[in-house]
N, C-alpha and C positions, 0 to 999 in steps of 0.2 A: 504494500500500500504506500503511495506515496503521499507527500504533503499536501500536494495540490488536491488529492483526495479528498482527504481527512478535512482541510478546510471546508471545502464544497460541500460534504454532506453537513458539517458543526455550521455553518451558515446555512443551510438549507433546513437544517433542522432550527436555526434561530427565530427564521423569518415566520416559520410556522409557529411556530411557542408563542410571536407576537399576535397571530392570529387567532390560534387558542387563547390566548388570554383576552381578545377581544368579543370571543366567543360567551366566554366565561363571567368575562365581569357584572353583563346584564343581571346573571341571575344571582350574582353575589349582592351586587345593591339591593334587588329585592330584599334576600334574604334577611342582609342585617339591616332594613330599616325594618320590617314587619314579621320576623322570624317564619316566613312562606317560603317551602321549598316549592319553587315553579314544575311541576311535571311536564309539563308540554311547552317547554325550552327549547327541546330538539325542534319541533312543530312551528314554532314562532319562525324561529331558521327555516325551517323548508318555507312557510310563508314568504319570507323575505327573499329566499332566491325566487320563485316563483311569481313576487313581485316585479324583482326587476326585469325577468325574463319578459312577462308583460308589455311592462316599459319598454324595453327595449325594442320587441318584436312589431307594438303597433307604433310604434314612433319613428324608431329607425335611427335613433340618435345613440351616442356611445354610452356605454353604463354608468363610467364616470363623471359625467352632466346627469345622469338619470339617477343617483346615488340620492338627493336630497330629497328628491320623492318619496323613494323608496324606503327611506329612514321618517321621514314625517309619517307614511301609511301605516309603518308600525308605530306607530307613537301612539297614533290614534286607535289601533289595535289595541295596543298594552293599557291604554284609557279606558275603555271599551269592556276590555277582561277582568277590572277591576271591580269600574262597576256593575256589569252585568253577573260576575260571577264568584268575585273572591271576597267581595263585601260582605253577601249574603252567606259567604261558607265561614268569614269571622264569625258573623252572629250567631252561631249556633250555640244550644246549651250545653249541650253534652260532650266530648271527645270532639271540640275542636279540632285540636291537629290530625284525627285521621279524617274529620273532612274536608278539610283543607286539603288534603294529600291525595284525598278519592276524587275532590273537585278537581284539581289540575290534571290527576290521570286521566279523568274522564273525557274535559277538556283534548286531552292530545290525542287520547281514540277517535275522537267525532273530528277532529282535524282533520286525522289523516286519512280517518275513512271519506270526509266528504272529499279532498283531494286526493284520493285514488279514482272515486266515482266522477268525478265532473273534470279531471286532467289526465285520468290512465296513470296507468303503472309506468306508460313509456319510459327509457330517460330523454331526457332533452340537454341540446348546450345553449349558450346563446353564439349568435352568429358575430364574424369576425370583427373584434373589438381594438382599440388603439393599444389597450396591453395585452389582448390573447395573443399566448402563442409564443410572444417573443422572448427574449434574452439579450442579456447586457453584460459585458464584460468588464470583469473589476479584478485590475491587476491580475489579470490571465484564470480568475472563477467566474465561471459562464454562471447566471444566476437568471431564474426566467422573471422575465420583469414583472407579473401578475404580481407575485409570491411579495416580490421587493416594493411594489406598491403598497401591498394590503399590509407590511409590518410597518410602513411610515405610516399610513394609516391609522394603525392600531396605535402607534405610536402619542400620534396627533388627539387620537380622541381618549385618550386617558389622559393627556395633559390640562383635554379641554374639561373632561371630566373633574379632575382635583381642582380647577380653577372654580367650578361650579360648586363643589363642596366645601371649597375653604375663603372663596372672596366675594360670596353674592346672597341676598336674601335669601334665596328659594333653597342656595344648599344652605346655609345654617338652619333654616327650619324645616328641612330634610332631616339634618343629625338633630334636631330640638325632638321632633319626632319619634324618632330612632331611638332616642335614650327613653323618654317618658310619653307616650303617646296620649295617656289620660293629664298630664300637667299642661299640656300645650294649650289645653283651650282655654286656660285661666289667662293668655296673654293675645286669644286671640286668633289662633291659628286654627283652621281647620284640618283637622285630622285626616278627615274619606279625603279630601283636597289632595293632602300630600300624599295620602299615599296611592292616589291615581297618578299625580304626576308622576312618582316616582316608579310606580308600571310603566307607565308611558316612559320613560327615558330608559328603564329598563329593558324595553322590544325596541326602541330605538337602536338600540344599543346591538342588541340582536341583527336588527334589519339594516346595520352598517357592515357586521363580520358577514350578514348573506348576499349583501352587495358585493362584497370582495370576493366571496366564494364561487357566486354565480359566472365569472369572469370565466373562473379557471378549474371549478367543478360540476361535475354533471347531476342537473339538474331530476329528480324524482318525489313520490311522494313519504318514501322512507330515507333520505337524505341527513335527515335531521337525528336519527337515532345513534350514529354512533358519535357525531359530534357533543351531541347530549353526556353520553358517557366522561369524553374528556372534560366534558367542564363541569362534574362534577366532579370529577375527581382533583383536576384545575382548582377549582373553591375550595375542595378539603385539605388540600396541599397547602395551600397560599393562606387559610384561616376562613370560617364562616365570616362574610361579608369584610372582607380588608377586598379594598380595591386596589390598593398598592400589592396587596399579594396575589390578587389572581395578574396581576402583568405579570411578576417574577415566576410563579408557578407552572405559567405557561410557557414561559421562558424554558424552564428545566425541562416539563412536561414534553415539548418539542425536541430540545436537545437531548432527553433519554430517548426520546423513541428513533432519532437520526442516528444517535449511538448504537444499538439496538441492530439497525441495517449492517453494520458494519462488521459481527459475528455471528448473526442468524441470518436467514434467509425473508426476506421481504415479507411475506406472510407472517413471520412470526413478530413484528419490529411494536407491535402492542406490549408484546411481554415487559419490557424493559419500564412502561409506563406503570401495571400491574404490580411489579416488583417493588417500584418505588411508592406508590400510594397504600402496600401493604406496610411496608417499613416505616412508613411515618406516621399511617393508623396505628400501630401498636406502642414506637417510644414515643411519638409528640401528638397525641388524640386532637390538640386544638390548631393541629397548621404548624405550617414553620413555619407564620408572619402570625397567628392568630393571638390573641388579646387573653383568652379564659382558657 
């Protein structure tokens, strides 16, 4: 194996970690503002490719002008989901958290059942785009430009994210929220408020990793299931709701599975991800960025 190797796959497995963690983050916010694990995360994703594919198809325009669409469509999706559906599974009396767990499962069965029925099982790509396809060369590692898009990407939108949680109204009474959701209304703030926006920015968030995905992955109505896997496992790495750790976690997350190609065979390169989310559920249970 040479250097020029070993680089190419550890950046090829970088730029995916950025996208895994891009993947991931939506459902970390959730999580630690409202303690809601999303079950139909993967499905939000398929949504979101399927949006832009959409876009793309009756427009005709390139995905990356079509991105901001497609990220407002889930916004109002993840609004939508809130109120129509995770509202009413807080209120419940009894065993909250398994209806909350059974509302989001059920939620991503009806998803994906109605897009199998009304889109086919087919797969689809979308047609040729200003980054499909290509590659760029940096200091002699061919790197495909999609991949290198979507970690600046990833990149971009966790910085705009921490700017949103730590220098603006709407994040501080996001985290006001997050800490006590019944203290908030003595100052004012509406609770179901934040915590639909904070759905809504959450499938944002989503419908930006399946903007980048749909570029350079093929498009179905089971798409969503194994990316689902990574991020949660991505979340449980990085700590229940740190958004600073599901970037880092994805980071690793990508670079063991690029490591991973390089002494097993392609098929097996999950293993390497498996291995490490066993090894940090047993000595570190809350994350290796997590708080408790």
């Amino acid at each position: 194996m040479t250097s020029d190797t070993l680089i190419q796959v550890l950046l090829s497995g970088l730029l995916m970690g950025l996208i895994y963690g891009l993947v991931a983050v939506g459902l970390s916010l959730i999580f630690g503002l409202m303690d809601v694990v999303n079950f139909a995360h993967g499905e939000f994703l398929m949504i979101a490719m399927y949006v832009m594919f959409g876009l793309v198809v009756f427009s005709g325009i390139d995905p990356l002008v079509m991105t901001p669409l497609a990220v407002g469509a889930l916004f109002v999706l993840g609004a939508l989901t809130y109120v129509g559906v995770i509202r009413h599974a807080m209120r419940a009396k009894t065993n909250v958290g398994m209806v909350q767990i059974f509302a989001t499962f059920g939620l991503a069965i009806t998803m994906r059942g109605v897009a199998q029925y009304f889109l086919t099982p087919n797969y689809r790509s979308l047609p040729e785009s200003l980054l499909g396809g290509k590659t760029v060369a940096l200091a002699g590692i061919v790197v495909p430009l999609p991949q290198l898009a979507g970690g600046l990407i990833s990149l971009a939108a966790f910085g705009a994210l921490f700017a949103l949680m730590t220098r603006t109204d709407l994040g501080r009474a996001l985290e006001a929220t997050r800490e006590d959701a019944g203290a908030v209304a003595l100052v004012g703030i509406d609770k179901d408020r934040e915590f639909m926006i904070g759905w809504g920015i959450g499938a944002a968030l989503i419908g930006l990793a399946g903007s980048v995905l749909a570029i350079f992955y093929y498009i179905y109505p089971d798409v969503g299931a194994p990316f689902a896997v990574i991020a949660y496992i991505t979340v449980v790495l990085g700590g229940f709701g740190s958004i600073f750790g599901a970037l880092l976690a994805g980071v690793i997350v990508g670079l063991a599975e690029a490591a991973m190609t390089l002494v097993a065979p392609p098929a097996m390169k999950s293993i390497g991800i498996y291995i490490l989310f066993l090894a940090v559920v047993i000595f570190r249970p809350r994350g290796l960025f997590g708080k408790f």
